[in-house]
TORLUM-25108 format. One record per residue (C-alpha): y, x, z. Coordinates in steps of 0.2 Angstrom, whole numbers, plus 5000, padded with zeros to 4 digits. Layout:
// residues N
YXZ ...
***
This chain:
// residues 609
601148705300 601548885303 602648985317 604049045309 605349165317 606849255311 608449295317 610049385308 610649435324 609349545330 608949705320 607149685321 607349545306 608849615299 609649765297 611149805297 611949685310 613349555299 614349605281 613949735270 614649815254 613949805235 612149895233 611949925251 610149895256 609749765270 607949745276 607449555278 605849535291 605149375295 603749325305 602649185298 600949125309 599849055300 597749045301 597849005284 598449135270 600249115266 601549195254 603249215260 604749225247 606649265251 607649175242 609549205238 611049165225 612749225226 614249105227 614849065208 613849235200 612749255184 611249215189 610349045197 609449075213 608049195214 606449225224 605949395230 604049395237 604049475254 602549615257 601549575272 601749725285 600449695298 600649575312 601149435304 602849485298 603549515281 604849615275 605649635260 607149765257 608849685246 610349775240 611749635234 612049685216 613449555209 615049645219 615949555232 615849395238 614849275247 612949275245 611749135255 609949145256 608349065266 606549105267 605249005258 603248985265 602048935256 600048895260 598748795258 598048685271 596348635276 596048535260 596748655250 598248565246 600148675242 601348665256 603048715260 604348745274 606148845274 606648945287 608748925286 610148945297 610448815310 612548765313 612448905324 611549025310 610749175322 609049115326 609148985311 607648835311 606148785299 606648635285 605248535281 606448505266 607148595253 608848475252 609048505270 609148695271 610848775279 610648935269 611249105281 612849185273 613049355268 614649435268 614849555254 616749655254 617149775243 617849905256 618349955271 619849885277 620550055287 622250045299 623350155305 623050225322 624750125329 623949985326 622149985331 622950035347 624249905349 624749775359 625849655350 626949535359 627649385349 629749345349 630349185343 631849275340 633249115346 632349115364 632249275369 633849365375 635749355370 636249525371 638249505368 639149535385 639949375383 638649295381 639349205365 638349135351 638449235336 639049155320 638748995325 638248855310 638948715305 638448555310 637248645324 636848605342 637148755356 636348725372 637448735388 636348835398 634748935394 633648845406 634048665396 632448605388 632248625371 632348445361 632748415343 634148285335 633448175324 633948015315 632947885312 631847925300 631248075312 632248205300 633248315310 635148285312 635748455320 634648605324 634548655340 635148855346 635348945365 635849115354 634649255356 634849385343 634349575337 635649635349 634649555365 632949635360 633749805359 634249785376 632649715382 631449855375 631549945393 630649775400 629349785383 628749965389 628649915406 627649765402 626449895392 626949815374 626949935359 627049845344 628049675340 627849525329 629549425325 629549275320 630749265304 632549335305 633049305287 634549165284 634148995286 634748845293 633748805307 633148885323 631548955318 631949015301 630348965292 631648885278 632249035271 634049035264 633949225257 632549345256 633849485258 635049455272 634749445290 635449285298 637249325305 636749225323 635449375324 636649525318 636949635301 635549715292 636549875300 636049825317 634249795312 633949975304 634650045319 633449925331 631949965319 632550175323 632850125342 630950045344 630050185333 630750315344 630050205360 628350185349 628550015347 628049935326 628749795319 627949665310 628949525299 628349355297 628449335279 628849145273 628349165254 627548965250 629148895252 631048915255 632448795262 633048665253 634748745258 634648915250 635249015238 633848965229 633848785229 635548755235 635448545239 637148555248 637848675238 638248805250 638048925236 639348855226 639548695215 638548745200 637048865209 635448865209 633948775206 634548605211 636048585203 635948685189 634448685178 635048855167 634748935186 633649085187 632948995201 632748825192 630948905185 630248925204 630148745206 629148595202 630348445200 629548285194 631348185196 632648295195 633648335205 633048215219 631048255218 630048385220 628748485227 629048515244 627648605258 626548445265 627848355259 629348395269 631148375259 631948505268 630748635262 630448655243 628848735237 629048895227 627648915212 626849055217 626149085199 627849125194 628249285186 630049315192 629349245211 628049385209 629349525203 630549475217 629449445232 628449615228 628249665210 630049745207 630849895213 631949825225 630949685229 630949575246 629449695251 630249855246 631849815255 631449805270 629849925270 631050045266 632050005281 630650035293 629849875295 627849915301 627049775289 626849575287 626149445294 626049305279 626149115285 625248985279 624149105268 623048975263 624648945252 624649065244 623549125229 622349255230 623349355216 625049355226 624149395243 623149555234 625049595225 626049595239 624549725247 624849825232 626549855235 626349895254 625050035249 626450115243 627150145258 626150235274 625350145287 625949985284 624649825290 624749655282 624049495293 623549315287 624049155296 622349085293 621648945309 619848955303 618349075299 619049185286 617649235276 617249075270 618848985269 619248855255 620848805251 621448715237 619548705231 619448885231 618549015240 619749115246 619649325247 620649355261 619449475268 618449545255 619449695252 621149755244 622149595253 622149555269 621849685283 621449535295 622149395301 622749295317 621049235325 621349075333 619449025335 619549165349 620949055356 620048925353 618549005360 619649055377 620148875377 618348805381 617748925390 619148905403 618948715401 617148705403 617248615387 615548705380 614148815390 614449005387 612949025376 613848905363 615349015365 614349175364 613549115348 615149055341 616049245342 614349325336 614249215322 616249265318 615549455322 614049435307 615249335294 616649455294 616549665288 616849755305 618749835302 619349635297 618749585314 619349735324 620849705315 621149535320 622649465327 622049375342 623049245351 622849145365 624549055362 625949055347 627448955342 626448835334 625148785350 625548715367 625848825379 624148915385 624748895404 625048715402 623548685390 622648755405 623548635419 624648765424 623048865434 623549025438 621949095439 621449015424 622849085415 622449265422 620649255415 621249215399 622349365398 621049465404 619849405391 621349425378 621849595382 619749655384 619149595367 618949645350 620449655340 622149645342 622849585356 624749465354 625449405369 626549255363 628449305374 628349225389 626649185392 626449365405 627949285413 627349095419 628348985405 627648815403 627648695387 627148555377 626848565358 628548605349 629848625353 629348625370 628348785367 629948885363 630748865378 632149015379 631349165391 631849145410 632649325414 633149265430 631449175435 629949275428 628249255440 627849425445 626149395448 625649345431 626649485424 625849615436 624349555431 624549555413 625449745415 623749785423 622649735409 623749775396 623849955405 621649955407 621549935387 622950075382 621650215391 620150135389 619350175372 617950055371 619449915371 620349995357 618950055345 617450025354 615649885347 615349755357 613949635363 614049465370 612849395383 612849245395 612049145411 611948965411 613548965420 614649115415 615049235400 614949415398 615349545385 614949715384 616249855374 615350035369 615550195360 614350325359 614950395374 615550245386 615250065390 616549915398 615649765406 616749615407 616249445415 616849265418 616549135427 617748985424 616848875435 617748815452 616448895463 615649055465 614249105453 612949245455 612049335441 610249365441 609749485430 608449385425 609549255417 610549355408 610449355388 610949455377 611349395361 610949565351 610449735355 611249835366 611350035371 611050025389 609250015395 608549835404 608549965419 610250005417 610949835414 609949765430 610649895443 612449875438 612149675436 610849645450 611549485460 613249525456 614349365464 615949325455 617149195465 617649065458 619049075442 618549265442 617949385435 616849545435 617449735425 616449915427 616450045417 615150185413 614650335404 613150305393 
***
């Protein structure tokens, strides 16, 4: 049985490192030990193109390695591959083994059988996927935009709706009205609106922030507006669409964006476009009069009562994406829900539940914003983008000309387990590298990363309300690649189960200044520090903590952790890398030589190169 070695991480046995673009040349290199002669075949297909699998012989190169130079010639996509040896043994006899990817892909493993090979994935994208500099250097923070602030000198809830619960007092614990069935009998609202984020952009700058994301602020009946009543207005308890322009004008001359979440797979069952209760009058829309303009969005299978709904929930009717008039509406027409309020200023989109939405309306909608500057567009997807089915189709979020990144919840999820001491470093280490290979280089530096949203528990609860544990976590959000989001509240202490419990309104009036020093201070180490903002990186770990190193061409950030209880030390000797890095062993030993972290703590330097 032969030695076999390859590993996609380390440039030795591919080059380059992770995605590449059509026809770009990538040297395989396998190493194969075997006394007997053997021939050495690389074998690859690409995900749903014209051709079957093919086998490429590898040239033998001198010490037992093999190498064989492939440029992925069927356009974008996804391309999977393995190596095949093949030699005779003592009697002369053919044999076989596979070298594929293991469920951690990197170093990969030898298959004794062909059924059983994980083949290694190849990203293929068709360009580069280049932001504006506002937002490669941003850091987002996250309003729900009910909780937040009330900024009327009364205190009085704007245009309150009917049939609606107000809270008596900001600190009250958010809880929902529902009836029997669990369907919800009054919505919930404490009142904050546009007017109270004007007034609290003097505490956004001093926390560091410089771009937001809103959660949505079109009509609707409930609280978090995911069940748009109209595309065009913005909800009267949040203000005018006046108001708005002249807070988009007030935060771009501070040098804070603005992103919209953009709630395009389904709209309320209360709208102007369904119109169940009849809000809209007696005869409009899709519900209650077939001739509707609207009536065409909608997939009723017994009208008027049943119909397509998201996962199945009445109050939110799903819109046919395939639609034409959707399409013109949404993004294709002058005038559009895109136009609108691109026009007005607004920075760019973040699309929820993108999985529901087709690839065509993704890449339209993308269209449209590239007809205005420097505009970004963002993907709610929970998974590994690159190789995402939904719907039973591979999806091309990432691939070029749709989505400039998306919201990375495996790096929460990755922050989660660390600080948990759910998995070892090195699993963790391997689990970002292997995000790092499968996605181009601008989608991940792009990325939306997250440590907490309005759709997770609170990340101070999730991590028993451990302060230090808290801090690393904001530390490790505000050092890594991508974007950083800090969901409001989080830099201030606020606690919280799953919803509603993780939208509690902010406490102006009780904010832990330790946390929000401490977040200030990171948020502040990024803003001046270029390898945060544009700079490569490189994961590496001991047995017990986990370490990443940030570089340009001219300067290097080393940041560790150790989320263990008690003090760890690193011996340079235990530490590994997980690809090549540009500093010297000598220079990675004299700044990490027995360095001792305490426990919950961590370990930053930076260096000229």
């Amino acid at each position: 049985m032969p030695h076999v070695y390859y590993n996609s991480w380390i440039s030795d046995y591919k080059k380059p490192f992770g995605a590449v673009q059509p026809n770009e040349k990538i040297t395989f290199q396998v190493d194969v030990h075997e006394s007997h002669r053997s021939e050495v075949q690389f074998m690859v297909r690409k995900e749903n193109g014209a051709h079957d699998e093919k086998a490429y012989l590898m040239k033998g190169i001198g010490d037992n390695r093999f190498s064989y130079s492939y440029a992925p010639h069927e356009g974008k996509g996804l391309y999977f591959y393995y190596f095949a040896v093949k030699w005779k043994d003592d009697k002369g006899e053919e044999m076989s083994a596979f070298w594929g990817a293991s469920s951690v892909k990197g170093e990969g493993k030898l298959y004794h059988n062909l059924h059983e090979v994980i083949p290694y994935q190849l990203t293929c994208f068709e360009k580069e996927e280049n932001t504006p500099d506002w937002y490669r250097e941003a850091v987002f923070y996250q309003i729900f935009p009910d909780r937040f602030y009330n900024g009327n000198p009364d205190g009085q809830v704007n245009a309150p709706k009917r049939n609606s619960f107000l809270y008596g007092d900001t600190r009250d614990t958010p809880l929902y009205v529902r009836g029997q069935k669990g369907e919800i009998l009054r919505w919930d609202f404490y009142g904050g609106n546009l007017e109270g984020i004007r007034q609290k952009i003097p505490y956004l700058k001093d926390l560091g922030i410089n771009a937001i994301y809103l959660n949505p602020i079109f009509q609707a009946a409930s609280n978090h507006r995911y069940d748009t009543a109209d595309y065009m207005k913005i909800d009267p308890m949040l203000g005018d669409e006046k108001l708005f322009k002249e807070i988009i004008e007030k935060l771009h001359a501070e040098g804070i964006h603005v992103i919209l979440d953009g709630v395009f797979s389904h709209v309320g069952r209360n709208s102007i476009y369904f119109n169940y209760d009849g809000t809209y009058g007696e005869d409009e829309g899709a519900c209650r009069n077939q001739e509707s303009p609207y009536y065409p969005w909608f997939t009723f299978t017994d009208y008027p009562n049943k119909y397509a709904s998201w996962w199945g929930i009445d109050d939110l009717p799903e819109v046919d994406k395939f639609n034409k008039e959707f399409q013109d509406y949404i993004y294709q027409d002058d005038g559009s829900v895109i136009d609108k309020w691109s026009k007005l200023g607004v920075d760019g989109w973040r699309l929820d539940v993108a999985d529901e939405l087709p690839d065509e309306f993704i890449a339209g909608i993308r269209h449209k914003l590239e007809q205005y500057p420097e505009k970004v567009l963002i993907g709610e997807v929970w998974e590994d983008a690159s190789n995402k089915i939904s719907y039973d189709e591979r999806r091309q979020y990432i691939l070029g000309n749709h989505l400039h990144g998306v919201m990375n919840y495996p790096f929460r999820n990755t922050v989660l387990d660390l600080l948990q001491l759910e998995k070892t470093p090195k699993e963790l280490c391997q689990r970002l590298t292997q995000l790092h290979e499968n996605y181009p280089k601008d989608i991940l530096f792009n990325n939306l990363n997250n440590i907490g949203t309005h759709d997770t528990k609170r990340i101070y609860t999730f991590l028993g309300e451990d302060k230090a544990r808290l801090k690393l976590a904001l530390s490790f959000l505000l050092i890594a690649p991508g974007i950083p989001c800090i969901y409001y509240g989080d830099e201030a202490g606020v606690t919280g189960e799953q919803d509603p419990d993780n939208r509690k309104f902010f406490p102006w009036e009780d904010i832990d200044q330790d946390i929000f020093k401490h977040c200030q201070r990171w948020i502040t180490e990024r803003k001046q520090n270029s390898t945060l903002k544009y700079g490569d990186f490189v994961l590496f770990h001991t047995d017990d903590m986990l370490g990443m190193l940030r570089f340009t061409d001219e300067e290097y950030t080393i940041y560790m952790i150790n989320p263990h209880d008690e003090e760890k030390t690193c011996h340079a000797d235990k530490l590994h890398f997980l690809r090549k890095v540009p500093l010297t062993e000598e220079v990675i030993k004299g700044i990490l030589k027995d360095v001792t972290i305490d426990g919950k703590s961590d370990f930053f330097v930076t260096g000229k190169i």
